[in-house]
Structures are given as C-alpha cells and as structure tokens.
N, C-alpha and C positions, 0 to 999 in steps of 0.2 A: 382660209381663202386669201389670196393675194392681192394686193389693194395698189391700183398702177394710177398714178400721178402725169398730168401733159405740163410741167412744167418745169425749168431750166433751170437747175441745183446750181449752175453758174449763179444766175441771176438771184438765188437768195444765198450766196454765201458771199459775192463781194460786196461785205458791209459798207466799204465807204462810197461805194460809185451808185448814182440814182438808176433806177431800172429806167426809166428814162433815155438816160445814156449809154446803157448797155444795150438797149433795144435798136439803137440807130445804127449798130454795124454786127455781121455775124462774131462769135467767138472764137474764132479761126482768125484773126487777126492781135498776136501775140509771137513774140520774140521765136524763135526758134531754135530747137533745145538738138544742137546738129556738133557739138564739140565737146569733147572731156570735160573740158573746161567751164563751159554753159552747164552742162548740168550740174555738177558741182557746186554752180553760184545758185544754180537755179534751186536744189536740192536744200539751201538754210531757209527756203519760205518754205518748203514741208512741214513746218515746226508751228506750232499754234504758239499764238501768240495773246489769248485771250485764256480764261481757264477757268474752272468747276467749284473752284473753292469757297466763293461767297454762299452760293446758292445748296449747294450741298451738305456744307458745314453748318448752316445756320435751319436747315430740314432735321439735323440729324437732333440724337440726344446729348448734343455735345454744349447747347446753351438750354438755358431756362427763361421764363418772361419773366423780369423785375418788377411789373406791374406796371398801374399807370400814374404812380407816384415818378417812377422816370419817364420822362416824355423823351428822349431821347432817339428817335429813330425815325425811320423815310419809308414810303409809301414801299420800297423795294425790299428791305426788312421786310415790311411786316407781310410781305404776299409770302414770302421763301421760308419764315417761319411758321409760318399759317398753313401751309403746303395747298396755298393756292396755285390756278391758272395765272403765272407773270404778265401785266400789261403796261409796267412799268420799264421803263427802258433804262441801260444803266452797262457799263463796258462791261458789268460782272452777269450779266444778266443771259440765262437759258440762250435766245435769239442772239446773242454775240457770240456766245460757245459754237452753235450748233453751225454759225456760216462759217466761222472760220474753221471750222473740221472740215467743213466739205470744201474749202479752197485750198487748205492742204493734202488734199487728196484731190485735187484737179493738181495741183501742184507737181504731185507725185508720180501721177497718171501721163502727166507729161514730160517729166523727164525717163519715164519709161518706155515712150513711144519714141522718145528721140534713142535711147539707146536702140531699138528695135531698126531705127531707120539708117542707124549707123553699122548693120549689118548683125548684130548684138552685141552679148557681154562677153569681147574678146580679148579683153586685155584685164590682170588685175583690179586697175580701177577703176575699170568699167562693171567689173565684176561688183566691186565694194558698194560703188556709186549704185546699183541695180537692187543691193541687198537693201540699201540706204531706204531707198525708195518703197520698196516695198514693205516695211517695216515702220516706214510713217503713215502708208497707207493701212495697213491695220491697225497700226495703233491709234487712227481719227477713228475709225470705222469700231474698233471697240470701246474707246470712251464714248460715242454715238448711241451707240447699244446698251451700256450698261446705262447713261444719264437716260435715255429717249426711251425707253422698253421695260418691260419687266425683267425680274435676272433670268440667266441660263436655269430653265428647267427642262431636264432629259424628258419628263414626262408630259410634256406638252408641247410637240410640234408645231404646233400653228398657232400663238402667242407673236402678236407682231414684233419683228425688229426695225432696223430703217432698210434705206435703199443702199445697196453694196455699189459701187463707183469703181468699174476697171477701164474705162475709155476714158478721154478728154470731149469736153461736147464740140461738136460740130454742127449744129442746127440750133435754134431758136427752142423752138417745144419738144425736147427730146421725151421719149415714154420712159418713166421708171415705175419700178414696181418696188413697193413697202414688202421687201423681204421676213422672214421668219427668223425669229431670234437663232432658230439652229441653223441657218441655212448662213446668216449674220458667223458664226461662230467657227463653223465650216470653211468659209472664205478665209477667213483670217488664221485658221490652222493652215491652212495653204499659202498664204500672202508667208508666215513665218516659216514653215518649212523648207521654201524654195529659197528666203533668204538666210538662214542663221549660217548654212554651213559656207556665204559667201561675208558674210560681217567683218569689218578690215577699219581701220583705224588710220592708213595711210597718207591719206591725202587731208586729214582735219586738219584745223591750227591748234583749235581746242577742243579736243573730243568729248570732253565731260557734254558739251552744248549738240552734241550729235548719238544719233544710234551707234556707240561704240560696242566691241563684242561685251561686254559686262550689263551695258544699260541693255542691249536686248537678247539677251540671256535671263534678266531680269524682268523683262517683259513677257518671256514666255514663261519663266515662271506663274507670274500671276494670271497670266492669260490660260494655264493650266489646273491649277488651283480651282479658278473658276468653271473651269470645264470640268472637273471632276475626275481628271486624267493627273492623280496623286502619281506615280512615278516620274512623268513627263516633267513634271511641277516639280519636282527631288531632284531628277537629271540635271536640267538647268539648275537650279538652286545651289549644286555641288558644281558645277561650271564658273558660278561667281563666287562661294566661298572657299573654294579650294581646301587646304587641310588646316588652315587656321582661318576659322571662321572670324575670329576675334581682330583677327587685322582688318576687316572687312566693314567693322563697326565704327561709329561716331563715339571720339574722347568727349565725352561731354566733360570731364575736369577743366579741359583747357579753356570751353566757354564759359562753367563757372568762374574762373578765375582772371575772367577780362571787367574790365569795368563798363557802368552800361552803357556810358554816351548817354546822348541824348536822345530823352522820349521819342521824339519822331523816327530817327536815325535808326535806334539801336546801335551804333556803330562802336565797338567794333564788332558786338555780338553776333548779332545777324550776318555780318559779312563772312565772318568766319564758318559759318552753317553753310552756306553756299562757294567756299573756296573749292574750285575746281579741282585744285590737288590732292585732295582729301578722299583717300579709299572710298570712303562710305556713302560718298556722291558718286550715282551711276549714270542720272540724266537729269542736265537743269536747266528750266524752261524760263523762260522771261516774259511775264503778260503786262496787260493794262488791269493793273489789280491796285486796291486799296489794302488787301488781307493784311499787308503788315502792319498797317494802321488797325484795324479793325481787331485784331488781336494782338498789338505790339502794348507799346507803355500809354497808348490813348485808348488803348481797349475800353477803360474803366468807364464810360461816356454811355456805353449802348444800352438801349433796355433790354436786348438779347445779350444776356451773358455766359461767360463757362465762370458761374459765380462760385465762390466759396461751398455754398454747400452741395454743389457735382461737386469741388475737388476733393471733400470729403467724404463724400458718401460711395462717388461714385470711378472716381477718374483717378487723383495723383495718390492721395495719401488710403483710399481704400485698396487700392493695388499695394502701395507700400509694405501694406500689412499681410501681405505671403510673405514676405521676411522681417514681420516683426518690427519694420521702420513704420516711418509718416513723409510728408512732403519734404522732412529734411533730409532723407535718407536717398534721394535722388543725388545723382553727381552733378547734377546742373541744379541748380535752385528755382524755385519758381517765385513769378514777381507778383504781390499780392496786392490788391489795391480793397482800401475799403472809405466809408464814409459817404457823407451826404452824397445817396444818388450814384454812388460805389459800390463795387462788389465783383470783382472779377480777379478771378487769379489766370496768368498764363505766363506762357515760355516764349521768350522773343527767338521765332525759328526763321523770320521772314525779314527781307530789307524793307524798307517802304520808301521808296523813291519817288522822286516828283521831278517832271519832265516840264520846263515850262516855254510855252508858244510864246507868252507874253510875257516877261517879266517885270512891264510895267504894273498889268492890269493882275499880275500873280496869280495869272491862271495855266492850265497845261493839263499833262493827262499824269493819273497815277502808273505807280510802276511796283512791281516786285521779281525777285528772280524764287525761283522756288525747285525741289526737287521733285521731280515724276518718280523716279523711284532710287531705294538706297539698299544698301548692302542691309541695314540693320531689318528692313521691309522684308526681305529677301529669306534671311535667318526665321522669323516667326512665318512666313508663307510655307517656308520646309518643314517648320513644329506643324503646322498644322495638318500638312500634307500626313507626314507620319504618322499623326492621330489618328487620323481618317484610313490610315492603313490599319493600325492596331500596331504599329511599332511603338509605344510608349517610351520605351529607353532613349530613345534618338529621338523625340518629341522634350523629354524633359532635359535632355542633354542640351539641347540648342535653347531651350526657356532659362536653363541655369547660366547659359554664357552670354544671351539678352540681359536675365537679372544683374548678375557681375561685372556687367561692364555700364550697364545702364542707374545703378544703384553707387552706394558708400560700400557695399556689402561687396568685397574683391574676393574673400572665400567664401563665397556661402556656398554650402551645398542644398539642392534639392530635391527630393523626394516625388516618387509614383506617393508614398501613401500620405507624403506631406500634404502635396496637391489634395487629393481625396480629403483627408481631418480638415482640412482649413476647409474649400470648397460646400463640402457636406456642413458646415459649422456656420453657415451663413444664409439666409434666409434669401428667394428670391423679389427683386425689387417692385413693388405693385403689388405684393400678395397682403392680402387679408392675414389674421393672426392663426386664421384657420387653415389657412392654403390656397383661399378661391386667388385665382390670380385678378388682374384689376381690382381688388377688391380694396387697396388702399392707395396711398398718393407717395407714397414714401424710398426711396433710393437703397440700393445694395451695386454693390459690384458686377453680380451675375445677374443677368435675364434672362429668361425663359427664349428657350430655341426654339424657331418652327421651319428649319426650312425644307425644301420638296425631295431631299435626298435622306436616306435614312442615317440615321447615329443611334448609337444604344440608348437606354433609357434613362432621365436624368438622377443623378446622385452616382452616374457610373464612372469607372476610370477615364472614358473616352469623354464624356459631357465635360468631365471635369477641367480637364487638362484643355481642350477646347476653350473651356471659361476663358480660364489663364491666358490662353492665345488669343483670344479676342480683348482683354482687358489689356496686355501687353501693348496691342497691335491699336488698340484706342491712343495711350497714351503716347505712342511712336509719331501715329500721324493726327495728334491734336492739332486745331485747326487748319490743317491743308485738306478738308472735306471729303477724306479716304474713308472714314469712320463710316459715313450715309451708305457708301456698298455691300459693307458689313451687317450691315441694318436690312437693308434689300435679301443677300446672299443667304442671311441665318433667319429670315422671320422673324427678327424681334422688334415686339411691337411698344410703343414709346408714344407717351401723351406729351401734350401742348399743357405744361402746366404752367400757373402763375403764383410767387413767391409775394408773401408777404413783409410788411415792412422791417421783419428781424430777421429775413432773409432765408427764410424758412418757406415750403410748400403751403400755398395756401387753399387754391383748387387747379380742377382741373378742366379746357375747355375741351377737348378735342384728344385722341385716340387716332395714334395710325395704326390701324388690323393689318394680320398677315397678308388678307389678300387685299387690300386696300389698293384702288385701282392709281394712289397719286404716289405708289413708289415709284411709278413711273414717270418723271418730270413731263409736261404736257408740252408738244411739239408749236414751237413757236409761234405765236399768233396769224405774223404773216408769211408764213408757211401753210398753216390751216388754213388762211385765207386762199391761198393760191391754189387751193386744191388737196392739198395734202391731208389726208387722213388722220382725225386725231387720234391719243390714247382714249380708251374710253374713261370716263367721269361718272361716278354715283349720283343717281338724281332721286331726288325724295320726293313720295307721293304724296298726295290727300291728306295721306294715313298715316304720317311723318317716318314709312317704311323707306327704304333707300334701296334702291336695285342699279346697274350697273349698265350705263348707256354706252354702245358700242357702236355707235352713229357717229 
C-alpha cells in the first residue's frame, strides 16, 4: 500500500534555512532557470554535497568495537555502529544526506522545467544540460532508495521505497506519496534511459566534477547490477572500459611511492587519489565530511576500528592470499597503526580538509573530496555481472586484471579451479567447527550469502567466484561506505562484536539477520515527525520475542 505524506520535501531538505523562513513566502520565489547559461550554473548544485560514508561504513563489517578500554568515540559513532534510530545530529549524519538528495533533485527538477519552458532540448547543450539533469535526479533518488529502503527485490512489490520527485514544488503542503522500491527503480531506469544517449561533456570546465559520458555509464552500470539486468550492467561496463580495461584502473605504484605528508593532510597521497585527470576517476564529489580523518593517519583514535585483526582475517591480507601474498603484496601499502589504545590499519584514499569560518576561534567545517564511482568499481561490477550470467571466463578474466594491477603480482595468472581449491579451502566466518553458522565469533574472508535472487549452491563455481568479487570489491571501496550495500544486496549477516585487549574477538552483542528491518537506515527523525512514514523497527515483547512493527 502506498503511504502519501502532506508535507513539503522543500522544507525538509533545505538544511540550512529555518522552516520558519521558508514558510513566510511560497517556493515559487527563486531565480529563474530561463537561459543556457542559468542552467548550466544552476545544474553544479544538483550535486550533493553531504554523503553516505560515515554512517554506512561505520553499520558495515568494515570496523569492529575496541571495547571500552578505548573511550574514544561520540554519541554519533556509537548510534551508526549500533545500527540504531540516529538522533544525534552531525553533517555526516542520515538527516543531512537525506535533505540534501532531495534539494538536488529540486535542483534538478528545475533546470528541467526551465529547459521545457525554453521550448525544449533544442540545441546540443541544451541537450547535454537535459541529460545532466536528469541523471542527478536519479542518481539522489537511488542513493535515497538504496540508504532509506530495503534493497531491490524482484519478489516483493510492495516493500517501501521513498517519494520519486519530477516537479518543482509550487504550494506549501504538496501530497507525495512513499513510493515502492520498484516503482523507485522503474523511475530511474527512465530518468537514465532518456538521458545516456544525450551525455556530452561540452560545456564543463571540469568534467571529472560532473555526470560526464564515463561517470554515467558507470552509473548505469551499478544501477544495473543492482537491478538484476546483468547484460545492461556488461553494456555499460564495456562503454567505460573499452578494449583495455587496464587503462581504466588506479596505478596504485605511483601512490606507494609518494611520501605521506602529514597525518592530517595526507598530502600528497590523498590528492593524488582524487586528481581529476586520472582514468580511473569517473565522478568526484566534494562533501562536509570528516572520513579523511576518520580513516586517514588519525584513524588510529576511534574505538570503531578496521583494526588489524579484519585486515587479517578478513579484508587486506586474507584477500592477499588468492595469490599467495599478505598486506605487502598490495602495490599500495597499507598504514598500520598500533599501541596503547591503537589498532587500526588503513589506506589514505580521502583528503581531509578543514574549511575555516574563524580562524581565530579554529573552527569551520570539515571537508573531503571523494570518488562516486571509478573505472576500477566498474571492472568487478562487470565480474560480477558475468558470474551471475554463468560466463566464468570473462568473470575471472576481469578478477585476474583487478588482481594485477591491484597487487605486486603483474603476471599472475588466475584460475576457474584456482578460485574453487582456495574458496572451498576456507571455512565460512561465524561457523561453528561443525558448520552451524553463527555458531562462533571468529573471521574468514567469505560469508555466507542470502540474498532474494537465486545463485547456485555454495562451494559452487558461481558462489565462489562471487566470493572473490565481493572480497575484491570490499577492499576497492574500503572506507568510502560502498561495502554496507553489499551487505544489504547479498544477505550477509554480520555481528556487533567486541575485541579484547590483545586485539582479538571477545563477544558478541548484536547480530544483523537477513531480514533485519535496520538494513534499511530509518528515515529521518524530523521527517518522521512531519509525517512521513517510518521503516518499520523490530519491537520485543513480554516474552523477549521481537516481531516487526510497521507502524
């Protein structure tokens, strides 16, 4: 059933203006988007400028609790590793994402209507300007859906999504209606269809910062993938890596071989990860983000860590070993911090910049630039795609030129039945000695798949190779919170556990289940408040039984 909301997706996405003030004049009272040129300008705020990465990264299996021998962390930590209801406010924070999607999608929506009222898209870059637009508008409307929702399942129609946004508002209380994640999915194969074959590159300064033909090419890839529309997902895929996929990739040698700067900075490391001229950045976003901190050379501070023992058991150097390396056998190096109140290993992928208001009082806001998606993303979306066809050849083809170029290892070859002996030779993470799954607390590379589309049974070529693709695809988008979709998309379920003081598993509080109603991040407090329909929350009875409130 369809869940209609009387209030004005204006008024909760312009974060910085008091509803106060926005209630004292209609929303009809805004610039007019009547020239080439207006939209154009108007078309670089379609671009969020807030992003997913705190809060996703820190839900997934990508850190562990150091316990409370480090005190280290803020009330906002701890609700996003707890995979609580956020009521903590914070630029990184669910309610910051969720406004600024839908005001780049009012954004969007209005340089659409201006093109409209200029008679249409009758000129080339009118045409580009049109694709622009409508490609920012999917692309809020599916980071919406996938954060706000449960993931795309074909077999369930009526699984809520958000509210789809193709007008600009013109009234105060306008009616929307809380769409169906398919109906959410549907849209935005339409918003990308009517734009890919107009995507044009003409009129940017800097297209890396814009929907260029590569970044949304790339976009439809994963927006296919996810759909379950494997060829669509390969079309596009072969659109951005052309016939040498491998120019398409990140030299990580060159970042090994810079020196680090400094802890805050990372400089010149980081800068380098995000230079626009570099193949294998397709689209780069710029938010009010801490992440580079958070995972940079101060990482080592949090009690949520990607501690030493994930990068052994579960992330850099248990991947390593499909080809027989460890964490030295990356071409980038990883920085390892340990000691009192220490314990984090990570890869400086993120600037962390500091914008400051004051620079007396040394305050201002944080900054990072970060990538939406890359060539190297693009390459394992197409392995996977393949998998899921049953093309294996062209699955382990594109894992072998990820490994090689990702690795020390420049010839390795890899195997269908390599995959298989290693895979099959490794025990799944949480299993009991016996096999029960959850039955232990302890790390592997592989976890146990459940998601709502069928794959053959595990220890099979397909599960296997999948493994690989998803352990690859971990350590590609370590900390930029890509990993938690993975998590949503495959059913794999992942505890809240707490490390003791030799840095080892100690217990475990908490269990996300397949269907666990908080893979779906819970829709903004004051959005909820305003009306708006929550996801539903497990509520536990008398009888300490939990059932699934949809209220």
């Amino acid at each position: 059933m369809k869940k209609y909301i009387g209030i004005s997706l204006l008024v909760l996405s312009m974060g910085l203006a008091s509803c106060d003030d926005f209630l004292d004049q209609l929303p009809d009272n805004r610039t007019e988007a009547n020239t080439e040129e207006k939209i154009q300008k108007l078309l670089v705020s379609a671009y969020p400028t807030h992003d997913h990465m705190a809060f996703t990264e820190y839900a997934s299996d990508n850190v562990d609790d150091m316990g409370a021998n480090n005190p280290n962390t803020e009330r906002f930590l701890d609700e996003i590793y707890g995979w609580m209801d956020v009521t903590e406010t914070d630029n990184q924070d669910p309610e910051s994402y969720w406004m600024d999607l839908y005001q780049c999608i009012e954004t969007a929506n209005m340089a659409l209507e201006g093109i409209e009222s200029m008679g249409g898209a009758t000129t080339t870059s009118l045409r580009e300007a049109q694709a622009e637009a409508l490609l920012c508008r999917a692309y809020a409307h599916f980071m919406l859906v996938n954060v706000f929702a449960t993931h795309y399942d074909a077999g369930d129609a009526e699984a809520l999504g958000v509210s789809y946004v193709t007008a600009t508002e013109t009234e105060l209380n306008p009616q929307y209606e809380r769409e169906t994640v398919h109906e959410n999915y549907q849209h935005i194969a339409e918003d990308l269809e009517i734009a890919l074959p107009n995507v044009g590159d003409s009129y940017y300064d800097v297209p890396k910062y814009h929907f260029n033909k590569n970044a949304a090419y790339a976009f439809a890839t994963r927006f296919y993938l996810y759909y379950e529309k494997y060829d669509k997902a390969i079309e596009y895929a072969n659109k951005v890596l052309g016939t040498n996929p491998a120019s398409m990739l990140r030299d990580w040698a060159v970042l090994n071989n810079m020196p680090d700067g400094s802890n805050y900075q990372q400089d010149p490391t980081t800068n380098h990860v995000i230079e626009p001229t570099l193949n294998c950045n397709l689209l780069l976003l710029t938010s009010y983000s801490g992440q580079g901190l958070y995972f940079g050379g101060f990482s080592t501070w949090h009690r949520y860590s990607h501690c030493a023992y994930l990068g052994q058991t579960e992330t850099i150097s248990a991947l390593a070993r499909v080809w027989g390396g460890d964490y030295t056998s990356f071409a980038m190096s990883v920085k390892r911090y340990s000691g009192s109140n220490m314990d984090a290993w990570s890869q400086w992928r993120m600037p962390f910049l500091f914008e400051y208001t004051d620079p007396v009082a040394q305050i201002g806001y944080r900054h990072t630039v970060y990538n939406a998606f890359t060539g190297d993303e693009v390459l394992l979306n197409r392995a996977e795609a393949y998998a899921m066809l049953g093309d294996y050849d062209k699955a382990i083809a594109d894992l072998q030129i990820w490994i090689r170029n990702t690795s020390t290892q420049k010839t390795y070859t890899l195997t269908i039945d390599h995959v298989n002996e290693f895979m099959n030779g490794i025990t799944y993470a949480y299993d009991n000695s016996d096999g029960t799954p959850k039955g232990d607390i302890y790390s592997s590379l592989k976890k146990h798949l459940h998601p709502k589309f069928s794959i053959d049974a595990e220890g099979s070529t397909q599960e296997n190779i999948i493994q690989l693709v998803l352990a690859a695809r971990r350590y590609e988008t370590l900390h930029e919170g890509k990993r938690w979709f993975d998590i949503k998309r495959w059913g794999i379920e992942i505890p809240r556990r707490v490390m003791n003081a030799g840095g080892t598993p100690d217990h475990i509080n908490d269990w996300l289940t397949v269907d666990d109603p908080r893979r779906a991040v819970q829709i903004p407090q004051k959005v909820r408040e305003a009306g708006y329909t929550p996801n539903p929350r497990a509520v536990v009875d008398d009888s300490g039984d939990a059932a699934v409130n949809h209220l």
